[in-house]
Residue, then its C-alpha position, 0 to 999 in steps of 0.5 A: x385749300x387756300x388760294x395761291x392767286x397770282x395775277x392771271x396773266x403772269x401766273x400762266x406763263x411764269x407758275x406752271x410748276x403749280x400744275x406741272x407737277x400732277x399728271x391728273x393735273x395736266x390731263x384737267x388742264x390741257x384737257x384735249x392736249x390729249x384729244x382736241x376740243x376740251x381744250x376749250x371747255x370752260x368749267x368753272x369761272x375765274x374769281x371775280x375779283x382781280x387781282x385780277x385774273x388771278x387764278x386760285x390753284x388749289x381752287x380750281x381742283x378742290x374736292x368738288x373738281x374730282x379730287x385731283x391732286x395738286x394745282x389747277x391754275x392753268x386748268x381754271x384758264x384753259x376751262x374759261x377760254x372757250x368761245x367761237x372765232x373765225x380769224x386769221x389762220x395764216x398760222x394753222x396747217x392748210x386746210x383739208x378738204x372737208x368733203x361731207x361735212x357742209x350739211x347741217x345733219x352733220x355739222x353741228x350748229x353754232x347754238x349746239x356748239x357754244x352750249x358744248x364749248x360752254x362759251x359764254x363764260x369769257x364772251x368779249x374778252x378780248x386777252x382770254x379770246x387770244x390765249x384760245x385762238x393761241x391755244x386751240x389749233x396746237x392742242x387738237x393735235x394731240x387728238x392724233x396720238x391719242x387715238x393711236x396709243x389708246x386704239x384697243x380700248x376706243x375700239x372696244x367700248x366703241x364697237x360695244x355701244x354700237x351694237x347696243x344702239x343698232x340693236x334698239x328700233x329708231x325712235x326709242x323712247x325716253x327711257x330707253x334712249x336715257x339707258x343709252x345715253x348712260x351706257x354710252x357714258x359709262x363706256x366713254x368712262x372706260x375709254x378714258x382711263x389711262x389703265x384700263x387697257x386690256x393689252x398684256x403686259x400690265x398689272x391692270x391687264x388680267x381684271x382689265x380683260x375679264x371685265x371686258x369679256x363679261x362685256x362682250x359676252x352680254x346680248x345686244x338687249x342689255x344697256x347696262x355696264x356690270x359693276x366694277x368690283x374684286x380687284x378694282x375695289x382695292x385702294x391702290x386700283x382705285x386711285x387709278x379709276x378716274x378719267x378726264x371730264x375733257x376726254x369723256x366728253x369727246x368719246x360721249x359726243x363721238x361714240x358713234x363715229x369712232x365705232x363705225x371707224x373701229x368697225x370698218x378697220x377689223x373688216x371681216x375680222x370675226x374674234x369670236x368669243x375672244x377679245x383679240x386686244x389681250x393678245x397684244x403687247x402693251x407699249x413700254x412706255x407711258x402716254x407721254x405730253x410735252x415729253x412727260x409720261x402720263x403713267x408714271x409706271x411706264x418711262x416717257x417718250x419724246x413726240x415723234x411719227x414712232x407713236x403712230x406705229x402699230x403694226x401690233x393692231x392687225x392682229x386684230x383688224x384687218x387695215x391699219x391705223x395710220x396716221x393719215x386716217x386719224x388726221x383725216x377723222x381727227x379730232x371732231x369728224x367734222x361736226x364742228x365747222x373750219x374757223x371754231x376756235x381759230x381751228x382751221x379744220x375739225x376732222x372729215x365727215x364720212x362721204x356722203x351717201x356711205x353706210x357709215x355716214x348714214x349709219x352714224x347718223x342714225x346712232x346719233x340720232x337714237x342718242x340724242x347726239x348732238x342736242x343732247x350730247x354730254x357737255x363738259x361738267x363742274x368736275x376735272x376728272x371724274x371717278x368711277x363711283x360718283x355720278x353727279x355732274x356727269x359722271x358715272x356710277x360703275x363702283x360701289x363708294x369707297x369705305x369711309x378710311x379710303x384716302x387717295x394716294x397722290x402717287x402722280x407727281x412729277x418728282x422728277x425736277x428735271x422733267x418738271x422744268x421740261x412740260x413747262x418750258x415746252x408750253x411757254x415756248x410755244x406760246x411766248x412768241x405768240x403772246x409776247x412777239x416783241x420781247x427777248x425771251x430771256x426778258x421777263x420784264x417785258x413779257x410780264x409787262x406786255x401780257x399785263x398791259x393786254x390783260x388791263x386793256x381786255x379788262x377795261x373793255x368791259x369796265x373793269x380796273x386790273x392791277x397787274x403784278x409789282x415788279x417785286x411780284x415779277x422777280x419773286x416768280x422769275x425766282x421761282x421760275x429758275x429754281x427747278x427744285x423749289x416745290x412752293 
């Protein structure tokens, strides 16, 4: 498509209607808003001609981005904002103690992590390395909803994987470990799509389960996933087979970590032949970001301590999910070091010398986890019949007539106006500390002038936006019905 480039700076806070209006969107351009680290994966880079940091938003989530719909300014951002950093924190919660997780057989290195994070794309960029120290330590919270809303099916494929790979001795072979890894990936596919939730009470519900129970019925021996076909070869059932390259990412690296957690919360807890999951109600409302319903079947919901609630899940393991267990582990089980990314603290590893601990790190070792942990991808959102850059092939390709239907926009305007205004709210005071809220004048100016200043460092000249340019997307900005 063509270009709607605006300059980097002012485009990010005054045009977020160009990616508030898709719900694949903001799940490519928040990336971990819902999980944590990929809100710094880097995927692709910015154009190279400024107008400076202008950022094409049809661009960024074309046909070679997973075919997500609509604008991906922010994506394009938040894909080329990735790099280590260790500043003041002052800001940040205090930090946990991170007990077990000072050892390099846990916590991963500093190489490992910048090839995962992609980092090199903005390396000595000084305005895109403040827009991640800003960023990064509020994103990752939303690791913890997310664990609590999707727990049935993190749990699930999880525990599947994990009896997978304890069942293949130590030192597998290439081959061998390969089958793992695409196993592991195919699962991290399933844990990512907002559908594929087997609770009851969903049109997804009843396929859902009879795929999961030809699953569970497998022996430990088969590395492979079954096709997905039948019902979900339909086009309306296809336009919901597609998953986060961010979360897919997060659930690959930490397959192993989240299984023996999922494994330790059912306890004794034997399901027998049976799923367990199908026999809990599914929530009436959708996964919802900055009060914004990601299923746009299901009503939003405001953030509150109500989304940590689930009594629901010991029916089907013998201890609670609470939220004090997920800000423990949450988001990275403390494989990442304190200070990455202006993060304070990355999760906790399991205690030393605990069988989780050691049992995780076997699993990860016949993974190949970290070195050959998946890293993020080309791809925004991947489907589930397109393997390259990343992806999975657990669908046969759709027929030649199938045309997605972009059935995820926020129509509503009010709920439009209510994402973007979350996110420049927290970020303006950041950024703009001297300027009144209500003067764009001064913010656009004032985000302008770092961005020139950050460009100049490496011999670059930015011609910011005219003042013409900054009133016609103020307009834009209060015209909450305007779809431009």
């Amino acid at each position: 498509g063509s270009a709607k480039s605006l300059a980097l700076t002012s485009n990010f806070v005054l045009n977020l209607r160009y990616f508030a209006m898709s719900r694949r969107t903001i799940v490519a351009a928040l990336g971990l808003v819902l999980l944590g680290p990929a809100v710094a994966h880097p995927q692709v880079a910015a154009p190279a001609d400024a107008r400076a940091r202008g950022l094409g938003a049809d661009d960024a989530c074309g046909a070679e981005a997973g075919d997500a719909p609509g604008g991906c300014a922010v994506s394009a951002l938040q894909r080329g904002s990735a790099r280590s950093l260790e500043k003041d924190t002052s800001g940040d919660e205090a930090p946990r103690n991170q007990s077990g997780a000072d050892d390099e057989s846990w916590v991963w290195s500093k190489e490992i992590i910048d090839t995962q994070m992609r980092a090199d794309r903005w390396n000595g960029d000084a305005f895109m390395q403040a827009l991640t120290d800003t960023f990064a330590p509020r994103m990752v919270q939303h690791c913890l909803r997310y664990n609590a809303f999707f727990w049935p099916q993190l749990s699930f494929w999880s525990e599947e994987v994990l009896r997978r790979v304890e069942a293949v001795p130590e030192g597998p072979d290439v081959q061998t470990q390969q089958q793992l890894q695409d196993l592991s990936r195919n699962a991290s596919f399933l844990m990512c799509d907002f559908w594929f939730d087997p609770r009851k009470g969903t049109n997804w519900s009843e396929p859902v389960v009879e795929y999961m129970q030809k699953v569970r019925a497998m022996p430990d021996t088969s590395l492979e996933l079954p096709m997905l076909d039948g019902w979900f070869e339909r086009s309306v059932s296809r336009d919901g087979m597609w998953s986060g390259d961010s979360c897919m990412f997060w659930a690959s690296s930490l397959m192993c970590d989240i299984g023996q957690l999922a494994r330790d919360l059912r306890g004794n807890m034997d399901h027998g032949d049976g799923l367990c999951w199908d026999q809990v109600q599914s929530p009436p409302n959708g996964f919802s970001v900055f009060g914004v319903s990601m299923q746009p079947e299901r009503p939003a919901v405001k953030e509150s301590d109500a989304d940590f609630e689930h009594p629901e899940y010991l029916a089907c393991q013998e201890k609670p999910l609470t939220k004090d267990l997920l800000m423990e582990y949450c988001p990275m089980f403390g494989h990442y070091p304190s200070g990455y990314m202006n993060v304070t603290d990355w999760g906790s590893a399991f205690a030393v010398g605990s069988t989780q601990r050691a049992q995780s790190l076997t699993c990860q070792k016949k993974l190949g986890i970290p070195e050959s942990s998946p890293t993020t991808f080309g791809d925004v959102t991947h489907k589930a019949w397109r393997a390259e850059n990343g992806g999975v092939k657990l669908m046969s390709d759709p027929p030649a007539d199938y045309v997605p239907e972009n059935f995820f926009s926020i129509e509503d305007s009010s709920a439009r106006t209510a994402f973007t205004h979350a996110v420049r709210d927290a970020v303006l005071p950041v950024l703009t500390p001297n300027c009144d809220p209500s003067d764009w004048f001064c913010i656009v100016t004032t985000l302008g002038k770092e961005g020139q200043a950050s460009a100049g460092k490496s011999g670059k000249t930015v011609e910011g936006p005219s003042i013409k340019e900054i009133l016609a997307m103020k307009k834009k900005m209060d015209d909450a019905s305007s779809e431009d």
